[in-house]
C-alpha positions in Angstrom: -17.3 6.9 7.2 -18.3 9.9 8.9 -16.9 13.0 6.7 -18.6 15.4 8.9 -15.9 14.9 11.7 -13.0 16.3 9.4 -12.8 20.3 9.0 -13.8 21.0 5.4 -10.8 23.0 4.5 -8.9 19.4 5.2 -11.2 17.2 3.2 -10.9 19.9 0.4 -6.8 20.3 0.7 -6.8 16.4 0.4 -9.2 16.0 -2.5 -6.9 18.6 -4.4 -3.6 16.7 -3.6 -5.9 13.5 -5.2 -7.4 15.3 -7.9 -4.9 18.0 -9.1 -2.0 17.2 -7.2 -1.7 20.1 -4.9 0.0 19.5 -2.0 -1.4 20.6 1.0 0.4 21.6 4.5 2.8 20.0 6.2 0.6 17.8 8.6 -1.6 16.4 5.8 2.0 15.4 3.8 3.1 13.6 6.9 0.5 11.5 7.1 -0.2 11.1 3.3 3.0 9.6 3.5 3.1 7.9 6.4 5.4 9.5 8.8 3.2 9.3 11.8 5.7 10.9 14.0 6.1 14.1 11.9 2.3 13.9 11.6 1.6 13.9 15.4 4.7 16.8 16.0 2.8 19.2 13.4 -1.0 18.3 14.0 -3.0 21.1 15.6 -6.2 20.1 18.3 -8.6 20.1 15.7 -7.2 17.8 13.7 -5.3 15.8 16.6 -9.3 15.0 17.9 -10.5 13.6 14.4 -6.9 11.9 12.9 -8.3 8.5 12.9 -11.1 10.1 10.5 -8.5 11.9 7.7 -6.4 8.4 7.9 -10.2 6.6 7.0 -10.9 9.5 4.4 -7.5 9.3 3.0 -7.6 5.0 3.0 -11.2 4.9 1.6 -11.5 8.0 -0.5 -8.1 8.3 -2.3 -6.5 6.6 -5.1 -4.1 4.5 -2.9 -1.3 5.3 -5.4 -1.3 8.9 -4.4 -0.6 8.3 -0.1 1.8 5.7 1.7 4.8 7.1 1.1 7.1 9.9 0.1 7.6 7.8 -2.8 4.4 7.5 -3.3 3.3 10.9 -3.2 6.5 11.8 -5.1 5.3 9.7 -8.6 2.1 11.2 -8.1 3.0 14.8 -8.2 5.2 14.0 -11.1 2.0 12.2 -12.5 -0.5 15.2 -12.1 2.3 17.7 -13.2 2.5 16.2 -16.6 -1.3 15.8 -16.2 -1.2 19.6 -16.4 1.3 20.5 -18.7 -0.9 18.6 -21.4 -3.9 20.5 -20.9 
């Protein structure tokens, strides 16, 4: 997988939704949960060129229990919240 393709600020907002559970903008949510239509009516060029690469980045690169669905993304903001609060 070719990370070079995807614009660093994207790789970055995606590693901190995985790591810390920040979520990023509202293109990177749509596809993290898998609303291709809302991802395709908010992407910009950039990352309407390289969208194949983000949805390999986010398969191969990112706990699947933190993309697929709103769901999905919902438990794992929950998750990382609490991860927080015990620090």
């Amino acid at each position: 997988m070719d990370v070079s393709m995807i614009r660093p600020d994207v790789v970055h907002a995606l590693d901190q939704w995985a790591e810390v559970g920040l979520l990023p903008g509202g293109f990177l949510q749509a596809v993290l949960s898998n609303n291709l239509f809302e991802a395709v009516g908010r992407v910009d060029d950039d990352n309407g060129k390289v969208l194949l690469y983000i949805c390999q980045y986010i398969y191969n690169e990112l706990p699947a229990a933190c993309h697929g669905s709103p769901q999905k993304m919902k438990a794992w903001a929950e998750m990382k919240e609490k991860e927080r609060q015990s620090k």
